[in-house]
C-alpha positions in Angstrom: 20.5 -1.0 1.3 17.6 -0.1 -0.3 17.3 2.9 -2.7 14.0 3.5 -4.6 14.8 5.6 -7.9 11.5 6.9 -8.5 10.7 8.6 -11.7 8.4 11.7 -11.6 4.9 11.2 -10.3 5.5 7.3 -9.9 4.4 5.4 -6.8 5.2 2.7 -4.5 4.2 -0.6 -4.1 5.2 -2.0 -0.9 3.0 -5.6 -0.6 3.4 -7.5 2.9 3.2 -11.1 3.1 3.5 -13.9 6.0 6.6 -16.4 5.7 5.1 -19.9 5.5 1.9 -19.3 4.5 0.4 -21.6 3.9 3.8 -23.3 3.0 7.3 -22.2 2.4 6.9 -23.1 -1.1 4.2 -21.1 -1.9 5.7 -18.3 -0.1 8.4 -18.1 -3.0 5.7 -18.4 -5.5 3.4 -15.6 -4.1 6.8 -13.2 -3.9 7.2 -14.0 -7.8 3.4 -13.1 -8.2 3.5 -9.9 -6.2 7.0 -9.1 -8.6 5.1 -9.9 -11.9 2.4 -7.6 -10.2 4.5 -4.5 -10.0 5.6 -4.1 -6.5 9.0 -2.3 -5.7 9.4 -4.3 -2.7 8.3 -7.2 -0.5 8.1 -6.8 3.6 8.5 -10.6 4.4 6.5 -10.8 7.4 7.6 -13.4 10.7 5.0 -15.2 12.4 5.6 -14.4 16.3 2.9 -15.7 18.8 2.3 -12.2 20.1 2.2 -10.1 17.2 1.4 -6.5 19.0 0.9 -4.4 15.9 -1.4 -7.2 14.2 -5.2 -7.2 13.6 -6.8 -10.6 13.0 -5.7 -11.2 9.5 -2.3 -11.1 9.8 -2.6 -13.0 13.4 -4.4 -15.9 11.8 -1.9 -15.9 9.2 1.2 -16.2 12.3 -0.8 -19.0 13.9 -0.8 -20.8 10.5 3.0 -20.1 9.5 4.0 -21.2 13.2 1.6 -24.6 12.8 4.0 -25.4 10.1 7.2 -24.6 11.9 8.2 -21.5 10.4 10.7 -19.0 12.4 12.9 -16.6 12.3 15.7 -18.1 10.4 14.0 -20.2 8.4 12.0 -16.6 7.4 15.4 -15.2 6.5 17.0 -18.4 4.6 13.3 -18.2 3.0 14.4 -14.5 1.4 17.3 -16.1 -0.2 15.0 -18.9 -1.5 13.7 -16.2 -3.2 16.1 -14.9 -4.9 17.4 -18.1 -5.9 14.3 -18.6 -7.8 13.5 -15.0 -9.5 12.9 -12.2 -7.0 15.0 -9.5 -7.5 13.2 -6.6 -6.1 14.4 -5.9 -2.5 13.0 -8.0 0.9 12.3 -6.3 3.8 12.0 -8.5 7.0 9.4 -7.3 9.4 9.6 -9.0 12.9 8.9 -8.1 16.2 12.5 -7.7 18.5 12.0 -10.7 20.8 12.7 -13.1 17.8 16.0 -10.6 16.7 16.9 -10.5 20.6 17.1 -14.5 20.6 20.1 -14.4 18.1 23.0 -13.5 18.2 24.0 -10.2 16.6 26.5 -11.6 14.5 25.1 -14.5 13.1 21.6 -12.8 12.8 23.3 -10.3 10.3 25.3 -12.8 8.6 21.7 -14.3 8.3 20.7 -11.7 6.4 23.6 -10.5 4.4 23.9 -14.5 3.0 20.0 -14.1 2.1 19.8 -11.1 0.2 17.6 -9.1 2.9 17.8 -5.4 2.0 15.8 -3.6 5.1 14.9 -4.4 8.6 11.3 -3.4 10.4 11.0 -4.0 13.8 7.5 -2.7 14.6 7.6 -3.1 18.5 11.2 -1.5 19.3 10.6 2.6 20.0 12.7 4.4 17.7 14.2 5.9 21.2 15.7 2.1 21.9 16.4 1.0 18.2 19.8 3.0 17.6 22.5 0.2 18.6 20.4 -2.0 16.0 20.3 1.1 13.2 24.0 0.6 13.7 24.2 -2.3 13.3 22.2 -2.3 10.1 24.3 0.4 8.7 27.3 -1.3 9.5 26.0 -4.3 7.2 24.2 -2.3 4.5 21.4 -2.6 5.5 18.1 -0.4 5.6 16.4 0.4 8.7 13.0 0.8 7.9 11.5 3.4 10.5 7.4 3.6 11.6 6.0 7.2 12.1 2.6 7.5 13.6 1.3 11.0 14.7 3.9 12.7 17.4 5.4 15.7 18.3 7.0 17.3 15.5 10.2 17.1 17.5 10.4 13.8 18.0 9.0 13.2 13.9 11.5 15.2 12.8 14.0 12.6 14.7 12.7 9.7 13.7 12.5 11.2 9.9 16.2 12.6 9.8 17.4 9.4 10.0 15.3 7.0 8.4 16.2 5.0 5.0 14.6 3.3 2.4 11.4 5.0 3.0 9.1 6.1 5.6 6.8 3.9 6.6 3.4 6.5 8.0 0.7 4.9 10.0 -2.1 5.8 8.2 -4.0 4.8 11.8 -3.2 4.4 15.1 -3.7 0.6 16.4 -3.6 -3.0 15.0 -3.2 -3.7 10.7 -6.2 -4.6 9.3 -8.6 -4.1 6.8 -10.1 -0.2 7.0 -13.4 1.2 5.0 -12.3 4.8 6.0 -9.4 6.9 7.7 -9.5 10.0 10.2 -9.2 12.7 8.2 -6.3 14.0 9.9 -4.1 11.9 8.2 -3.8 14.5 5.4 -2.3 16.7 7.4 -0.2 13.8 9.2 1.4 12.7 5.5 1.6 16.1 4.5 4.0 17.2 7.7 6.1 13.7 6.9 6.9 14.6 3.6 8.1 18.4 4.0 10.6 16.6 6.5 11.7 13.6 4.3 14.2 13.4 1.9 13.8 9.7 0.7 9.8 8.6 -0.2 7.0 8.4 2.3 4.3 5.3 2.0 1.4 4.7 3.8 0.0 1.5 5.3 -2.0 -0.3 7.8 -5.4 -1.0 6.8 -5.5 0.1 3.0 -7.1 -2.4 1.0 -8.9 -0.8 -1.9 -8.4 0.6 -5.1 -10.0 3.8 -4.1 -8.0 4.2 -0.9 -4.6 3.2 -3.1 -5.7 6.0 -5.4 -6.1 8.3 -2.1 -3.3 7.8 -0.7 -0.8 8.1 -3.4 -2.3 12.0 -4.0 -0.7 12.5 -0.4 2.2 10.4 -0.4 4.9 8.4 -2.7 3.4 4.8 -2.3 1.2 2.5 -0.1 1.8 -0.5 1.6 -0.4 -3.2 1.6 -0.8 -5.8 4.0 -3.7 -7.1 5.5 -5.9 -7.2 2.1 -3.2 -9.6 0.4 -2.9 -11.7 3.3 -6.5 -12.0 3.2 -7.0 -13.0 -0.2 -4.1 -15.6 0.7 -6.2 -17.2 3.2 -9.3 -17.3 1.2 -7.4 -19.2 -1.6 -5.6 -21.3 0.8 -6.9 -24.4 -0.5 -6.4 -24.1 -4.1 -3.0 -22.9 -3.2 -1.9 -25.7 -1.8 -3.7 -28.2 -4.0 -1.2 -29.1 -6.8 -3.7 -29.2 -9.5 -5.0 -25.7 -8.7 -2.2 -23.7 -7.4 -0.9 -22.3 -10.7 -5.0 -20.8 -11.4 -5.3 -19.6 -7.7 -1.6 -17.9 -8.2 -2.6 -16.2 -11.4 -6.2 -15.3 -9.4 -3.7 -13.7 -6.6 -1.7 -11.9 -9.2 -4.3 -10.1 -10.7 -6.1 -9.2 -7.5 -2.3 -7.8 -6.2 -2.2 -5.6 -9.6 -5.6 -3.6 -8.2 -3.2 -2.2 -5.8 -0.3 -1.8 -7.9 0.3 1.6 -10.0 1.6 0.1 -13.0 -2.0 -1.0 -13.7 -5.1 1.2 -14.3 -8.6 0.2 -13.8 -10.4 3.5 -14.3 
């Protein structure tokens, strides 16, 4: 399960990264980066060939991660590769259902209690069909992470009453991706989420400044970034998988990671 203990006025960093890319190896290493750059958390991201909720970024970064094999288990047995080797913050394993429903129930929570995964996201299952696998997640201590994206209060107050870890707000409706601006609704939106939550409230999709980081965490209790990281992933891809220039492009990711991170100021 996955409990933040937030001091007063501190904020979450909730980095998202692909499984596998660009290799499973540097995977691990760009976990221990993110660690070393303050995050609280890591969503561990599965490559799936029809990633609904995905802008181009993150689909580029699935159709790399697949080229190499990667899957669902080998995701999950990837989180425990990563604890073997220094992560101790908690892993969060976002994946569409389709992958989940190809396992069985059993042995794809044995999966994740033997590697260490804290919470579940399934981005694609409507909180109205996700309550057998909420069950399920409580039955093995694990966190469901739930989505909210601008509804009826009835149904947000649902969705919020039950949700652990923290609540994950859309900060827009559609794909992930890189945003220069949000509707100014979302004010509003964050603001109704947290008079309903008891447990923090981040914000993600499309944040991917230091400005909009800085905006966001006036509203709400933390940002996750996802998009931006995976990004700047891909641009160093080459160096990272060079052995002579992998430890320089890590450190070059780590310091990009902290612009986002709270623990760092650059004012």
């Amino acid at each position: 399960m996955i409990t933040f203990q937030l001091e007063q006025d501190q904020k979450l960093f909730i980095p998202f990264i692909t499984a596998g890319d660009p290799s499973e190896e540097i995977t691990i290493d760009l976990a221990l980066a993110l660690q070393a750059a303050g995050a609280h958390a890591i969503e561990l991201g599965v490559p799936y060939s029809d990633p609904l909720a995905d802008g181009p970024v993150i689909q580029r970064a699935s159709k790399r991660a697949l080229h190499h094999g990667m899957n669902i288990v080998k995701a999950i047995e990837l989180a425990g590769k990563m604890k073997k080797n220094g992560v101790k913050i908690p892993v969060i394993l976002f994946t569409y259902y389709n992958p989940v429903l190809q396992l069985e129930t059993e042995y794809f929570f044995a999966l994740l209690r033997k590697n260490h995964i804290s919470g579940l996201l399934t981005p694609d299952l409507p909180f109205e069909e996700s309550s057998e696998l909420q069950k399920n997640c409580q039955a093995h201590d694990i966190s469901y992470i739930s989505l909210v994206a601008p509804t009826s209060k009835e149904r947000l107050e649902k969705i919020v009453e039950q949700a652990e870890g923290f609540v994950y707000c859309v900060s827009s409706l559609g794909v992930t991706g890189v945003r220069q601006s949000f509707d100014a609704s979302i004010t509003d939106f964050i603001q109704q989420v947290k008079q309903l939550s008891q447990i923090p409230v981040a914000v993600g999709f499309g944040i991917s400044t230091r400005e909009q980081v800085d905006s966001m965490n006036k509203m709400s209790d933390g940002v996750v970034v996802g998009s931006a990281l995976v990004k700047k992933i891909e641009e160093l891809q080459e160096q990272l998988v060079a052995s002579d220039t992998r430890q320089e492009a890590l450190r070059e990711f780590e310091t990009y990671a902290k612009t986002f991170s709270p623990l760092y100021s650059f004012k």
